[in-house]
C-alpha positions as CSV (number, residue, x, y, z in Angstrom):
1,X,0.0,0.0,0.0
2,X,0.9,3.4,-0.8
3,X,2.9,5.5,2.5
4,X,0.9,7.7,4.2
5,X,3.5,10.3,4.2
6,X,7.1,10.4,2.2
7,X,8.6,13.4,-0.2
8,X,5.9,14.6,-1.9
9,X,5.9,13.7,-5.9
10,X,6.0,17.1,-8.6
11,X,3.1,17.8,-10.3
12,X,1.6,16.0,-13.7
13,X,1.8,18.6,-16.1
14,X,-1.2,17.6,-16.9
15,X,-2.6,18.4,-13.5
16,X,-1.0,21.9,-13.3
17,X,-3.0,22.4,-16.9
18,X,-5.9,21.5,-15.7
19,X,-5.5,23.8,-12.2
20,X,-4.9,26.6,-14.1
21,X,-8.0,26.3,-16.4
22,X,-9.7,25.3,-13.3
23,X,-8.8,28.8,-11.7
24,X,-9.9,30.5,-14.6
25,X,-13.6,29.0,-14.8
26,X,-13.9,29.8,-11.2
27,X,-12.2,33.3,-11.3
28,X,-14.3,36.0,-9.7
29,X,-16.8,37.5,-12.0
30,X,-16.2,41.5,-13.0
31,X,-17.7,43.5,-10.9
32,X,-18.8,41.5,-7.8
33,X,-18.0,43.5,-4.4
34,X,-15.0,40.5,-3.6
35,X,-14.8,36.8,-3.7
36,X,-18.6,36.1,-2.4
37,X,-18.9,32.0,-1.7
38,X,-21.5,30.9,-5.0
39,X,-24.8,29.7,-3.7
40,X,-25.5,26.0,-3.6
41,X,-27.8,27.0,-6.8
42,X,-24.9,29.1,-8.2
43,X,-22.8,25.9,-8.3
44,X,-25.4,23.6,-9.5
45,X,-26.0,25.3,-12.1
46,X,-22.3,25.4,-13.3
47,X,-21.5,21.9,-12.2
48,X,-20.7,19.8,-15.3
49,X,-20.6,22.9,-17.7
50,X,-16.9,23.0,-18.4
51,X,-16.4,19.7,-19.6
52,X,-18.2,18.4,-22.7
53,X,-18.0,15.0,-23.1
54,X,-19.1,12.2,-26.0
55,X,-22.2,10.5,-24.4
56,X,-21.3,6.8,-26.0
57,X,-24.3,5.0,-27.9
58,X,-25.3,1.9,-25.9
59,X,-28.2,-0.6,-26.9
60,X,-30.1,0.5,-23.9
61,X,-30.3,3.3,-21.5
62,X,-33.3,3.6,-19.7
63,X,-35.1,5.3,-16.8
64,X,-36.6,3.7,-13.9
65,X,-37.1,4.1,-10.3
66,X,-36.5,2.2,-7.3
67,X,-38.9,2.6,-3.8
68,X,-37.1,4.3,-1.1
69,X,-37.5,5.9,2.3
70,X,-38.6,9.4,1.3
71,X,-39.9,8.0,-2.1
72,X,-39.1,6.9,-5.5
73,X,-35.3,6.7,-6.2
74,X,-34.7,7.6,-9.8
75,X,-32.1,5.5,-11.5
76,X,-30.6,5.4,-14.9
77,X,-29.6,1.8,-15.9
78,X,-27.2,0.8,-18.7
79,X,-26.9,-2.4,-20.1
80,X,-23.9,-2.9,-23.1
81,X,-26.0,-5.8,-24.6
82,X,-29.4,-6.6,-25.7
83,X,-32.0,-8.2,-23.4
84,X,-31.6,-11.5,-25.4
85,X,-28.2,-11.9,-24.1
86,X,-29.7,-12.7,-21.0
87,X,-28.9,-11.2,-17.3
88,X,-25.8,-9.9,-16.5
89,X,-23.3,-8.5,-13.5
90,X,-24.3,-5.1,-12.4
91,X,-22.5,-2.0,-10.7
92,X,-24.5,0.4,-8.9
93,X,-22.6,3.7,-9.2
94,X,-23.0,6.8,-6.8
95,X,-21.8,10.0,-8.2
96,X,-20.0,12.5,-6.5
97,X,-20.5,16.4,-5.5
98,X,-20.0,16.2,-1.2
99,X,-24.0,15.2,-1.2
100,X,-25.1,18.9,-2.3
101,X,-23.6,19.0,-5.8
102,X,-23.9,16.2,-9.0
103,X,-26.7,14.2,-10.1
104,X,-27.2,11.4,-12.8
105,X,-26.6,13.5,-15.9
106,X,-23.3,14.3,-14.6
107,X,-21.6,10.8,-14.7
108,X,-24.2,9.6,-17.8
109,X,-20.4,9.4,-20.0
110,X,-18.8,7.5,-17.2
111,X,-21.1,5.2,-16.5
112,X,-22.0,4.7,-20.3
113,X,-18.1,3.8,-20.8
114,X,-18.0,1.7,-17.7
115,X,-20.6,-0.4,-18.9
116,X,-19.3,-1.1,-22.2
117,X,-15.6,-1.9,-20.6
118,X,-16.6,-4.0,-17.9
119,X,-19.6,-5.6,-19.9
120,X,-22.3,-5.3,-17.0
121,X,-25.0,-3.3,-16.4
122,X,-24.7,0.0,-14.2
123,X,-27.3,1.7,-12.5
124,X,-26.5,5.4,-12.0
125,X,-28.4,6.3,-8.4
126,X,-30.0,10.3,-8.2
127,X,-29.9,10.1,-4.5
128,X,-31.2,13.1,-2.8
129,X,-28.9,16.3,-1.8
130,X,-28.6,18.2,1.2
131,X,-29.1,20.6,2.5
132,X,-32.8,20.1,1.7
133,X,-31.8,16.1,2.3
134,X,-29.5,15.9,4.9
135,X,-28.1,13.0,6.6
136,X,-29.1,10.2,6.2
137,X,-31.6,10.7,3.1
138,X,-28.6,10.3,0.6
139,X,-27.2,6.8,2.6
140,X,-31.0,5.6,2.6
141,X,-31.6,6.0,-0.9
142,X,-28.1,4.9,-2.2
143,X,-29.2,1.8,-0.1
144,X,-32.7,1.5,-1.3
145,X,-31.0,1.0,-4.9
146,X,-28.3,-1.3,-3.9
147,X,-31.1,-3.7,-1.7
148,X,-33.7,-3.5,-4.5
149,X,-31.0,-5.1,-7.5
150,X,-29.5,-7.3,-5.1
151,X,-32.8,-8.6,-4.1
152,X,-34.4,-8.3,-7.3
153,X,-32.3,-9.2,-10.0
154,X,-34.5,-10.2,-12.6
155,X,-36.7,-6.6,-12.7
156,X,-33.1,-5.5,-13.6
157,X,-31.8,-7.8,-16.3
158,X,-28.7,-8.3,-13.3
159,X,-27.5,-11.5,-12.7
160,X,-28.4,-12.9,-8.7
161,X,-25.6,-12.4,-6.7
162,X,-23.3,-10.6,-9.1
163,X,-23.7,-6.8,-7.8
164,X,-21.1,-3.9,-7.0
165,X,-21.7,-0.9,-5.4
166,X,-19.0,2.1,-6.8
167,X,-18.7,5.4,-6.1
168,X,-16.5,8.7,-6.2
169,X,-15.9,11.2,-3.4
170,X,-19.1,11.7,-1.7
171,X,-20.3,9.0,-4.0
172,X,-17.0,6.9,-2.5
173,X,-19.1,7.1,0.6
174,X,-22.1,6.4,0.1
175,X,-20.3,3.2,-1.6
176,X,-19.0,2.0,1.5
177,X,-21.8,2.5,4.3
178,X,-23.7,0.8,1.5
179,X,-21.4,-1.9,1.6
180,X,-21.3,-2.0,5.3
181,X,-25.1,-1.6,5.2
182,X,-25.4,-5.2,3.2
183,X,-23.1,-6.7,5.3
184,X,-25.2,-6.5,8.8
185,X,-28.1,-7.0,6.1
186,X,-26.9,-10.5,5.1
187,X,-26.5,-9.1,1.3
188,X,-23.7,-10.5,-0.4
189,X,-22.2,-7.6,-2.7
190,X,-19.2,-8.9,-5.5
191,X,-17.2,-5.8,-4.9
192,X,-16.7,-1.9,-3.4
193,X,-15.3,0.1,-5.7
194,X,-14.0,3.0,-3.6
195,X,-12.9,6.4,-5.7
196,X,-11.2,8.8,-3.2
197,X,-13.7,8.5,-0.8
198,X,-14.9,11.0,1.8
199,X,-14.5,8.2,5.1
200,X,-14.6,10.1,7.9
201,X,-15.6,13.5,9.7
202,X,-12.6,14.7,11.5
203,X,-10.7,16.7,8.7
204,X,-7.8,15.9,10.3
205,X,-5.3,14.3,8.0
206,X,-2.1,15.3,7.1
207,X,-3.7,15.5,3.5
208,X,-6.2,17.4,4.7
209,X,-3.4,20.3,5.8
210,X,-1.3,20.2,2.9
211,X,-3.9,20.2,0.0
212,X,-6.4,22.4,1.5
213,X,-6.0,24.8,-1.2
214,X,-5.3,24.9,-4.9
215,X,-5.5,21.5,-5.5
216,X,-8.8,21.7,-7.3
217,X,-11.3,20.2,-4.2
218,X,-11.3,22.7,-1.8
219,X,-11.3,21.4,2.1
220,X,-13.4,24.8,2.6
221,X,-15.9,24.0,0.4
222,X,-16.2,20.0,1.1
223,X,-16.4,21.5,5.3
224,X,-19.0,23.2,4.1
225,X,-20.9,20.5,2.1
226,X,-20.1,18.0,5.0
227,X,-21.7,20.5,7.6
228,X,-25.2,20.9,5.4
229,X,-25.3,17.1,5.1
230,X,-24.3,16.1,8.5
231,X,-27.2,18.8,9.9
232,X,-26.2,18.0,13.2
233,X,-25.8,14.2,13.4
234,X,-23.7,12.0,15.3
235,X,-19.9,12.3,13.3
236,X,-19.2,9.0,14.2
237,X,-22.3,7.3,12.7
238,X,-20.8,4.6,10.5
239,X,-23.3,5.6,7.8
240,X,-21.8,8.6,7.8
241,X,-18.1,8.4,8.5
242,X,-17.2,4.2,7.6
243,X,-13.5,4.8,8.8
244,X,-15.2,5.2,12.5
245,X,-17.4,1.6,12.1
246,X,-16.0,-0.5,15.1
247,X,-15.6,-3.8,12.4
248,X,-15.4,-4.2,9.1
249,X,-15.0,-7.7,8.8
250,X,-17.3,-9.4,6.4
251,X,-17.8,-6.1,3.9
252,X,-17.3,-7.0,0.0
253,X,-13.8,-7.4,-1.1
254,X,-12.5,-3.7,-2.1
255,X,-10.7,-2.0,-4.4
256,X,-9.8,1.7,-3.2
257,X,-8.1,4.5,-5.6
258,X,-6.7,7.9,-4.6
259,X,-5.0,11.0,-5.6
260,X,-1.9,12.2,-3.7
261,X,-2.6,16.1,-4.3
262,X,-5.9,15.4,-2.8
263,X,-7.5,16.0,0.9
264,X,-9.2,12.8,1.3
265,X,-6.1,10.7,0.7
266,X,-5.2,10.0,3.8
267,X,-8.9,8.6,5.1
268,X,-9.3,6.9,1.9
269,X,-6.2,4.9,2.3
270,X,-6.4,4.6,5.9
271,X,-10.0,3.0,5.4
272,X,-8.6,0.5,3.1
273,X,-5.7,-0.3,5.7
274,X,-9.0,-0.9,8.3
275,X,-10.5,-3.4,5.3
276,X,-7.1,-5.5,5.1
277,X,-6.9,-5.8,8.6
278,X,-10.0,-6.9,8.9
279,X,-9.5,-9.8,6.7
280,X,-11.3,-7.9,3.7
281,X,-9.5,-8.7,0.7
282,X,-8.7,-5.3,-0.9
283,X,-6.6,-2.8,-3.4
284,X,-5.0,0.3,-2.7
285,X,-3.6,2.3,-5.7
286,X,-2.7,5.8,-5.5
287,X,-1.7,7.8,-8.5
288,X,0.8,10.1,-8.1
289,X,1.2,13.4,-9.1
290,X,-3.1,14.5,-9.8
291,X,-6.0,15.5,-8.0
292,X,-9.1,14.7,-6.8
293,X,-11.5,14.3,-10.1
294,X,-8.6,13.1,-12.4
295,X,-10.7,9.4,-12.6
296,X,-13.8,10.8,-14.0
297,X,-11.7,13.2,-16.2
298,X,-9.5,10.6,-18.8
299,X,-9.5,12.8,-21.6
300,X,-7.4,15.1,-19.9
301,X,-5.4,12.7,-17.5
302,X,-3.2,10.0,-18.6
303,X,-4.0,8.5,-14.8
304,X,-7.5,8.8,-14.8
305,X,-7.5,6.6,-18.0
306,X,-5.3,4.0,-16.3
307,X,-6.9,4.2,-13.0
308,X,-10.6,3.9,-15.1
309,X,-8.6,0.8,-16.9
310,X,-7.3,-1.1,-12.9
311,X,-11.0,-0.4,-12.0
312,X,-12.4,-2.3,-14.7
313,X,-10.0,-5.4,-14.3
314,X,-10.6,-5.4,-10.5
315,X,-14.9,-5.6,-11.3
316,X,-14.7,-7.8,-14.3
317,X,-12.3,-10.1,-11.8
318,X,-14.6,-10.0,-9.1
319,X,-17.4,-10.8,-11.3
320,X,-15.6,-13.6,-13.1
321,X,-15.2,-15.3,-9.2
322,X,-18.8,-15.1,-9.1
323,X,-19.1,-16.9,-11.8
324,X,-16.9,-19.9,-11.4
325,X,-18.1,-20.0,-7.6
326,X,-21.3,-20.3,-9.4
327,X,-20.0,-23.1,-11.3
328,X,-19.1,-24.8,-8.8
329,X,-22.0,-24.8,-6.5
C-alpha cells in the first residue's frame, strides 16, 4: 500500500493544466464586491458545464425508479448488450458532488463507458442532496438501490448475486456505508469500488493540511458541504463516517483508488488499511502526481484513463469469481 507520508511527488503537467483552467472557470466575475462564496444554486447550475464529453451510444439506457424511504429513487440503468443476451453482472454507481452537488446527468459518459468496458450493467443512483436532504436521506436511498438489484435481480436484467456498489468522493461514501449496510443485512455484494472517498468527519489528515488549497477540491468547500449534510448528526455514525465503524470484517472485497494532491487521501487509504486488517480482501492504488477528479476526467489525464482501466479489471475479476463459484455450486 501506498505510505501515508514520504517526499511529496511534482506535479503531472497535466494536473498543473488542468488547475490553471480550473482557476480561470472559477475566477471571480467582474464586478462582484469581492470573492462572495457561490450559492449551492450558483454551483449547481455550473456543475458539469466545463467539460463536454461524447455521451457513447449503448443498446439500452433507460429510466426507472427504485422505492425508497422518502420516495421513489430515480435511477438510470445501462446495459452494453441486448435483453436476449440474458442477465448480466451489475454495478450500482454513486456519483459525487459532497452530497449537495452532481446528479445522474453528470456521470451519464462515465457510466456509459463503464458499462461497455466491464460488460455489465450499471445503475446510476440520483440520490437526494442536502441541505434540503440531509443526513441520512442520501445513505438511505443509495441503499434503497443497492437492496432492490441485489434482491431483485430479474426486474433488472442483473444476474443474482453478481452486484457492485462504486462510487466517487461523496459517492465513494455512500459506496462503502452501503457496503457496510449489506453486510449487517446478510446481502452478499461482488465488490466496493471506492474512488477517493470521503470516510470520515474529522478533517484531520495530514492531506487534509497540505492540499487544503489549490488542489482543485477545496477542504473549505467540502467542510461546508459535510456541515449541510451532517445537519447535526452524530460524526461517528458509521453511515456517515465508515473509517469510524467499530468492524469491518465481512464487507465485500474492495478495491480503493486515490490521488496524492488530494484531501481525502489519507482517510481513503487509511479505510482500506482498516479493510485488510479486517481480513477484507482489498486494493490500494494511488496515483501520483493528480488531483481529486482526475478518474472521471481521462481525456485530460493520462491516470484517470489508467486508473478507469485497474477499476475495470478489478470488477470484471470479481465478477468472473462469481461466476466460477457459481460453477461450482
Amino acid at each position: 500500500m501506498p505510505p501515508t507520508g514520504g517526499r511529496r511527488m511534482p506535479l503531472h503537467p497535466q494536473t498543473v493544466s488542468f488547475l490553471e483552467q480550473l482557476a480561470s472557470w472559477t475566477a471571480v466575475p467582474p464586478g462582484r464586491d469581492g470573492p462572495a462564496e457561490p450559492t449551492i444554486a450558483e454551483m449547481r447550475e455550473r456543475i458539469g458545464a466545463d467539460f463536454p464529453v461524447v455521451r457513447r451510444e449503448l443498446p439500452r439506457v433507460r429510466d426507472v425508479e427504485v422505492p425508497g424511504p422518502g420516495g421513489p429513487v430515480p435511477v438510470r440503468l445501462y446495459r452494453p448488450a441486448p435483453p436476449e443476451r440474458g442477465p448480466l453482472p451489475a454495478v450500482v454507481y454513486l456519483h459525487g458532488g459532497g452530497w449537495v452537488l452532481g446528479g445522474v446527468d453528470n456521470v451519464d459518459a462515465f457510466c456509459r463507458d463503464l458499462a461497455a468496458a466491464a460488460e455489465c450493467v450499471v445503475l446510476n443512483v440520483g440520490y437526494r442532496l442536502a441541505p434540503e436532504h440531509p443526513f441520512p436521506a442520501a445513505v438511505d436511498d443509495a441503499w434503497a438501490a443497492v437492496s432492490s438489484v441485489a434482491r431483485e435481480p430479474g426486474r433488472y436484467g442483473v444476474l443474482r448475486g453478481a452486484v457492485a456498489v462504486a462510487g466517487d468522493s461523496a459517492g465513494g461514501n455512500l459506496a462503502a456505508a452501503a457496503a457496510l449496510l449489506a453486510r449487517d443485512a446478510g446481502v452478499p455484494l461482488a465488490h466496493q469500488l471506492l474512488v477517493y472517498p470521503v470516510t470520515d468527519t474529522a478533517r484531520d489528515t495530514p492531506s487534509w493540511r497540505e492540499y487544503g488549497t489549490g488542489y482543485g477540491l477545496d477542504a473549505g468547500s467540502l467542510a461546508r458541504f459535510m456541515d449541510l449534510y451532517r445537519d447535526g448528526a452524530d460524526p461517528s455514525d458509521p453511515r456517515l463516517a465508515p473509517l469510524r465503524s467499530p468492524d469491518l470484517a465481512g464487507a465485500a472485497p474492495a478495491t480503493v483508488i486515490t490521488a496524492e494532491c488530494d484531501i481525502l487521501r489519507d482517510e481513503a487509504e487509511a479505510y482500506a488499511r482498516r479493510l485488510a486488517e479486517a481480513g477484507v480482501p482489498v486494493q490500494l492504488r494511488r496515483y501520483d502526481g493528480v488531483v481529486h477528479s482526475f478518474f472521471l476526467l481521462p481525456e485530460i489525464f493520462d491516470a484517470g484513463a489508467e486508473a478507469v482501466e485497474f477499476a475495470v479489471r478489478r470488477l470484471r475479476a470479481a465478477f468472473d469469481d462469481h461466476s466460477r463459484q457459481g460453477s461450482a455450486a
